[in-house]
Backbone as ProteinMPNN parsed JSONL, in Angstrom:
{"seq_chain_A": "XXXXXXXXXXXXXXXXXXXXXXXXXXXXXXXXXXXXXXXXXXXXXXXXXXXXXXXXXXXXXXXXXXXXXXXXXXX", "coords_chain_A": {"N_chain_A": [[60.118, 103.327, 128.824], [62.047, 101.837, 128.029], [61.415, 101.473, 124.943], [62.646, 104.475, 124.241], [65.159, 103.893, 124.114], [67.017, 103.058, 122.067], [67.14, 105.38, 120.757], [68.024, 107.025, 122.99], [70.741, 105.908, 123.245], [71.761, 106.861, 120.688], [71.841, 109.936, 121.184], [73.594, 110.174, 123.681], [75.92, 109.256, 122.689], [76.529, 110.711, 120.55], [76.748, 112.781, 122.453], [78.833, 112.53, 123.524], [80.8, 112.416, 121.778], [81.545, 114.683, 121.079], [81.725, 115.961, 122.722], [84.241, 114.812, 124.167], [86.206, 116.013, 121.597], [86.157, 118.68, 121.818], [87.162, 118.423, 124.201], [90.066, 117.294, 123.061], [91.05, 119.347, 121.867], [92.343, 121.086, 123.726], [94.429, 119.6, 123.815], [98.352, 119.293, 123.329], [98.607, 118.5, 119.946], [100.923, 118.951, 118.32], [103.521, 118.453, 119.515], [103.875, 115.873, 119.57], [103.41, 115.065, 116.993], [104.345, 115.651, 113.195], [103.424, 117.155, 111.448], [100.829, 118.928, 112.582], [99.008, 120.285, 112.099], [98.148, 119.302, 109.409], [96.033, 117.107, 107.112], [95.873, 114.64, 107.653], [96.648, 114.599, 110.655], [94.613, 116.272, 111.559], [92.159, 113.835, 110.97], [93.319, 112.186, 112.987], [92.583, 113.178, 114.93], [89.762, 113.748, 115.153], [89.369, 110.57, 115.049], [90.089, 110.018, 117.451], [88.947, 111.31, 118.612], [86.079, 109.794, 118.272], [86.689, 107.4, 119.673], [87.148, 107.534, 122.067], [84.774, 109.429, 122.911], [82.899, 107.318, 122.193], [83.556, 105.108, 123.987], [83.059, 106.305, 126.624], [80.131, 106.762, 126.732], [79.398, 103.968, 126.02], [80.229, 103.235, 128.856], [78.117, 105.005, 130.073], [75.829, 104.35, 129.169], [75.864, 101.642, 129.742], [75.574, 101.95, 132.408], [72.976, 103.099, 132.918], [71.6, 101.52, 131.9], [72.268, 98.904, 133.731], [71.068, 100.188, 136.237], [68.363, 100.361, 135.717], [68.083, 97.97, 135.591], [68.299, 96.935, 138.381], [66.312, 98.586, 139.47], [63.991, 96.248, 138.94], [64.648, 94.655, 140.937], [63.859, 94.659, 143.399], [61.086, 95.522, 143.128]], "CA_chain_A": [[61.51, 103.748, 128.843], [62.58, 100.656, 126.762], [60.879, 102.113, 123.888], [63.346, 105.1, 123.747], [66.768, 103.582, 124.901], [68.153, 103.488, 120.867], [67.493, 107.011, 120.867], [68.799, 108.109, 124.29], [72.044, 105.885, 123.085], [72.528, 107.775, 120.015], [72.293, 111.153, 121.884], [74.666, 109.997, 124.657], [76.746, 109.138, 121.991], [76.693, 112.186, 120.175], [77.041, 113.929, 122.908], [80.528, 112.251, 124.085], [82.218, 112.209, 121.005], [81.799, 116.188, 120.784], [82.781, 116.448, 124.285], [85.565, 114.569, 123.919], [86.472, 116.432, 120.605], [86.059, 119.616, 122.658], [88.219, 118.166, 125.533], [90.954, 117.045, 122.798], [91.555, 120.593, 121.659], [93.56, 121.476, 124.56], [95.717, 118.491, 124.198], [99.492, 119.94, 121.822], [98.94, 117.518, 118.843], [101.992, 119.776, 117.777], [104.158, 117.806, 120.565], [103.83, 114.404, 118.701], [103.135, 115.263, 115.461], [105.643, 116.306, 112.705], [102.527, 118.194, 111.076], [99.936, 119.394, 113.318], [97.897, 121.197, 110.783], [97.966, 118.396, 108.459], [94.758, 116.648, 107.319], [96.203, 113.204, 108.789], [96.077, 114.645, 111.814], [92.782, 116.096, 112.493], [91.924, 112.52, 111.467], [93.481, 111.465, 113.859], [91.935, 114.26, 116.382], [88.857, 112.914, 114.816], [89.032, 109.207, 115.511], [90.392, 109.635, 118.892], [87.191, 111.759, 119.88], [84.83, 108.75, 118.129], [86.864, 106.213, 120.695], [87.308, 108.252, 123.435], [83.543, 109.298, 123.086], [81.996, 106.099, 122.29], [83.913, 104.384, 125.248], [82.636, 107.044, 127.708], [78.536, 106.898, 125.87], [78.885, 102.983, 126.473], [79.544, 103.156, 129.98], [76.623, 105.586, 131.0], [74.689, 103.605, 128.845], [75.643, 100.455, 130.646], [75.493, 102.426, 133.667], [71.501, 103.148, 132.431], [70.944, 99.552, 131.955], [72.18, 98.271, 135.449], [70.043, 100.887, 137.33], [66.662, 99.986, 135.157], [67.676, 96.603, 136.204], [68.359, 96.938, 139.913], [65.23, 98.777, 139.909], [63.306, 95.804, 139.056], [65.305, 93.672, 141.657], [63.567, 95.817, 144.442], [60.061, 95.529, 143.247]], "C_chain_A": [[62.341, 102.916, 127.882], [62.337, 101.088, 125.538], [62.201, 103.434, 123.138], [64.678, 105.104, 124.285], [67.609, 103.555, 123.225], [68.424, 105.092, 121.04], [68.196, 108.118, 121.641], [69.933, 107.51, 123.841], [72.711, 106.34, 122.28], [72.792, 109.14, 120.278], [72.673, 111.117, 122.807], [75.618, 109.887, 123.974], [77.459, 110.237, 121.415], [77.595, 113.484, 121.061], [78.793, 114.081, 123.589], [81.406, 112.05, 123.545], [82.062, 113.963, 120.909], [82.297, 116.357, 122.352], [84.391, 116.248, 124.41], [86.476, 115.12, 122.676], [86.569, 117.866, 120.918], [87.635, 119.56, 123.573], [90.216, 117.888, 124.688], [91.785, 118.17, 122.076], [92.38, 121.478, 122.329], [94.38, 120.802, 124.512], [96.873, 119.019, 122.634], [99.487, 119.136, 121.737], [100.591, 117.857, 118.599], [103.808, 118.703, 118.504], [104.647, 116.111, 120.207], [103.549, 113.926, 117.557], [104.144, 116.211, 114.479], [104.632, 117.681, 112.19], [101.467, 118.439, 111.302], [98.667, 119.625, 112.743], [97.704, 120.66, 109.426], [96.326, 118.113, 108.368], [94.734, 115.644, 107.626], [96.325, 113.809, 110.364], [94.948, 115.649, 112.288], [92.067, 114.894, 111.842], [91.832, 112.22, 112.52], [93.129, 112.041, 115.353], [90.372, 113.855, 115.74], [88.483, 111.499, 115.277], [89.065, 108.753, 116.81], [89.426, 110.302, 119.567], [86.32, 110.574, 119.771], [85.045, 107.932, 119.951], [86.591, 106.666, 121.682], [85.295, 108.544, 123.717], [82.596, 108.512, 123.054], [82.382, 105.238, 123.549], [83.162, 104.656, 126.408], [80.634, 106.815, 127.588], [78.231, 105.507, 126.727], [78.677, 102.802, 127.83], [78.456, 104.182, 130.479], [75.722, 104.989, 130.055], [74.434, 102.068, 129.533], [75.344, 100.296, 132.178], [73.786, 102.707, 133.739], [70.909, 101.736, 132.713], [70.738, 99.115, 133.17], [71.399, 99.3, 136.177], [68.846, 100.735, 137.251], [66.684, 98.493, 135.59], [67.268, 96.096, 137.758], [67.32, 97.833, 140.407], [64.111, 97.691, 139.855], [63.691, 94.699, 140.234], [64.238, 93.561, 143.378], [62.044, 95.864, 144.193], [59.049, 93.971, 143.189]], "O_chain_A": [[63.178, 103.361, 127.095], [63.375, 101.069, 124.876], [62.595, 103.413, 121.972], [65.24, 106.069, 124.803], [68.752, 104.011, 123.172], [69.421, 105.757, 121.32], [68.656, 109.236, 121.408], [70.768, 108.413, 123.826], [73.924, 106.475, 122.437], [73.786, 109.663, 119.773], [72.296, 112.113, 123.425], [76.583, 110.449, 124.492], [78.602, 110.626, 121.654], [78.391, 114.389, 120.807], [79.541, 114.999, 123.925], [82.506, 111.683, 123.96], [83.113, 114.334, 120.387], [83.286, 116.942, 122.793], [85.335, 117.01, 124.622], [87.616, 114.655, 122.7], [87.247, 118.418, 120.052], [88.658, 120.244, 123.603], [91.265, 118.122, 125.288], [92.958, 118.01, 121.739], [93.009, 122.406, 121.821], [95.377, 121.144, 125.147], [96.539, 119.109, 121.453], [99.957, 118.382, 122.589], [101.412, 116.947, 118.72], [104.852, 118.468, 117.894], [105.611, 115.46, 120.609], [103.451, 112.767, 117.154], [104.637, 117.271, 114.866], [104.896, 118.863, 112.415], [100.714, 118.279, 110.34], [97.552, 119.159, 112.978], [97.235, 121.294, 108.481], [95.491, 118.595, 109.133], [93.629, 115.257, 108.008], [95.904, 113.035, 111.223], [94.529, 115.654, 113.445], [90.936, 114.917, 112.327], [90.803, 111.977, 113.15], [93.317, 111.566, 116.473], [89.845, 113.528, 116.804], [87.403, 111.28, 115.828], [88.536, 107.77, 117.33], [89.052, 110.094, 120.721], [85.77, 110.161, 120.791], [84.278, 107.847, 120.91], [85.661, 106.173, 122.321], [84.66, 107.929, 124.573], [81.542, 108.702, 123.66], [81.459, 104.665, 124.126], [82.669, 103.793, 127.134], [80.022, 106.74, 128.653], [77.418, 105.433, 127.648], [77.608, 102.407, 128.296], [77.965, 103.872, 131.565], [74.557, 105.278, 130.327], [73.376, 101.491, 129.781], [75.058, 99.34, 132.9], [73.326, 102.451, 134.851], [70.099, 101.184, 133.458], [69.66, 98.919, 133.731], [71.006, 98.683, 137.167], [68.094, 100.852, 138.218], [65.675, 97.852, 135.887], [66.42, 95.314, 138.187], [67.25, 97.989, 141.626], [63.167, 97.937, 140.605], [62.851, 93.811, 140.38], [64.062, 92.614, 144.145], [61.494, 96.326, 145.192], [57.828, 94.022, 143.335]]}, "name": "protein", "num_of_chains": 1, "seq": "XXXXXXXXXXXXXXXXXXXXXXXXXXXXXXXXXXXXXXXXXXXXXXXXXXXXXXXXXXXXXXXXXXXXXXXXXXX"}
């Protein structure tokens, strides 16, 4: 399982900055932005999926970790 933990963290990763890039498409940029439909802001609908999705990736990856650990606690 150690063997393929880079790999499961780049497709947890993956998968939570498109989620969150998904999820930020309902949110009116339009509302706080002078120009919505600019290319500074889907940047910035861009960078805020990376964070937002890498934040969310790390914890179920740290959430991965502590359970492979607290399984060896137990044996």
């Amino acid at each position: 399982m150690i063997d393929a933990y880079p790999l499961i963290n780049i497709v947890i990763t993956i998968i939570c900055i498109a989620v969150s890039w998904w999820g930020l498409q309902a949110f009116r940029f339009d509302l706080f932005l002078k120009k919505a439909d600019s290319p500074q802001a889907k940047l910035l609908q861009v960078l805020l999926s990376i964070f937002l999705g890498s934040g969310v990736a790390r914890f179920f990856m740290e959430y991965l970790s502590s359970s492979l650990l607290l399984g060896r606690l137990f044996s």
